[in-house]
Structure formats: structure tokens, C-alpha cells
C-alpha positions in Angstrom: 126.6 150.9 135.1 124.9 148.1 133.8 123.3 147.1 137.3 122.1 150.4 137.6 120.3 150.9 134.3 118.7 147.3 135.1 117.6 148.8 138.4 116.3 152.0 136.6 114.1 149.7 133.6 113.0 147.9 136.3 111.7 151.6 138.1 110.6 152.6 134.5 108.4 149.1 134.3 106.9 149.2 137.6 105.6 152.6 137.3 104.3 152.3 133.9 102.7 149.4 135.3 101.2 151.4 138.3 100.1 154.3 136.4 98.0 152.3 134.0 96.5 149.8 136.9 95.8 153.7 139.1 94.3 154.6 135.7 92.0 151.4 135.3 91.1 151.9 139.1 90.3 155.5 138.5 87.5 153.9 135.7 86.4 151.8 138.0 85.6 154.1 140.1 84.1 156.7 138.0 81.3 153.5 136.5 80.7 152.6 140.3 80.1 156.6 141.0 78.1 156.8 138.2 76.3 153.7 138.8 75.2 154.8 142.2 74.3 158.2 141.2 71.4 156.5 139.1 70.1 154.5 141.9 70.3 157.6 144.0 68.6 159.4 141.6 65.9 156.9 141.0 65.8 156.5 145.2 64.9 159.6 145.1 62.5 159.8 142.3 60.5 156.6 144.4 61.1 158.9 147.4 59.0 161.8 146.0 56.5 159.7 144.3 55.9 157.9 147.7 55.4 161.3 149.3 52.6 162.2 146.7 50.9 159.5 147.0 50.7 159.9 151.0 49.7 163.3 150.6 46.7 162.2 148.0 45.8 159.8 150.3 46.1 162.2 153.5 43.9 164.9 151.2 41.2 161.9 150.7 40.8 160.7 154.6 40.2 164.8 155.1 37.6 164.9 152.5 36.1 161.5 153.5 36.0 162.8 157.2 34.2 166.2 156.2 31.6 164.4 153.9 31.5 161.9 156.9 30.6 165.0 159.5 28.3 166.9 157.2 26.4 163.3 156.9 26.3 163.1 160.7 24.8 166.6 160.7 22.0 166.0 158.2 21.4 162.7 160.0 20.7 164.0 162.9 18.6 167.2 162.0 16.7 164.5 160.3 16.2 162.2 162.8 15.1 165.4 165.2 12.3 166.5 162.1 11.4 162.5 162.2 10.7 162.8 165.9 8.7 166.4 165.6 7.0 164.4 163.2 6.0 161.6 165.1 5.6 164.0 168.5 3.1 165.9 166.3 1.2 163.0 164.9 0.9 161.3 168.4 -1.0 164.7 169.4 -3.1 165.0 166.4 -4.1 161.2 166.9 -2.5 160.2 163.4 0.1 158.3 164.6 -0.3 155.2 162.8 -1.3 156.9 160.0 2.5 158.6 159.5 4.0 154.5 160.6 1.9 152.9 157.7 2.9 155.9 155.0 6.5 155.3 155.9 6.2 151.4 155.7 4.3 151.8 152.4 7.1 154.4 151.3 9.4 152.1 152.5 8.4 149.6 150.3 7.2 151.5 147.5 11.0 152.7 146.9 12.1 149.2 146.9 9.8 147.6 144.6 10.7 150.6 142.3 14.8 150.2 142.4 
């Protein structure tokens, strides 16, 4: 008898023992899970805010690229009314007449900014 209840304390001990070092693991666990659930969360929260800020910039190279075409456009309708202009005043014999009025304008506007 006495060998045997030994034996049983000592199967009494050990799995007291066991339970409470499963149950300090289980806590362990449960900080580590909940640890990484906030860095998962704020992953994904960087994640998303990188994402808007790539579309934002996508929506600005679109925009720049359309202001960037219409300027192309109005450049070159006015560069073909600057050379009707000049085409005209070479047969009306006022050529230079239209040069010096630019250069003045020219540097009329920059005197005045």
C-alpha cells in the first residue's frame, strides 16, 4: 500500500504540475496571438494607406499628363497663328514691323514683372 499511494501523490503532483505549466503556456500563447493580431492589424492599416497614396499619386501623373497635352495643343495652334502672322506680314511688307512689336512686347512685359 504505502508504495502505491507514494506512486499515486507522485501522479497527483506531476499532473497538477502539468496542468498549471499547459495553463501558463496557453497565456502565453493567447499575449503572442494577440500581439501579432495588432501588428497585423496595423500591417494592414500601412497596407491601405500605402495604396491611397499610390492611387493620389496615379490620379496626379493623369491630371498632370492631360494639362500637359491640352498645353501641347494650345502651343501648337499658337505657334501655327504666329506663323500665319508672320506669312501675312512678309506679304504685306510689314515684316519687321510685327519682329520689333514682339521684341518691344517682349521686353515691355519684363520690365513690368
Amino acid at each position: 500500500g504505502r508504495h502505491r499511494d507514494d506512486a499515486d501523490a507522485v501522479r497527483m503532483s506531476y499532473t497538477r504540475n502539468s496542468s498549471s505549466q499547459i495553463d501558463g503556456l496557453e497565456r502565453e500563447n493567447d499575449r503572442s496571438i494577440s500581439h501579432m493580431s495588432d501588428r497585423v492589424s496595423a500591417l494592414k492599416q500601412i497596407t491601405v494607406d500605402i495604396h491611397d497614396e499610390v492611387e493620389g499619386h496615379h490620379r496626379l501623373i493623369n491630371d498632370t499628363s492631360d494639362d500637359m497635352a491640352r498645353m501641347k495643343t494650345a502651343l501648337r495652334e499658337s505657334a501655327m497663328a504666329f506663323q500665319q502672322v508672320i506669312d501675312n506680314a512678309r506679304k504685306a511688307g510689314y515684316f519687321w514691323k510685327v519682329v520689333g512689336g514682339m521684341v518691344f512686347g517682349f521686353f515691355f512685359l519684363r520690365w513690368l514683372l
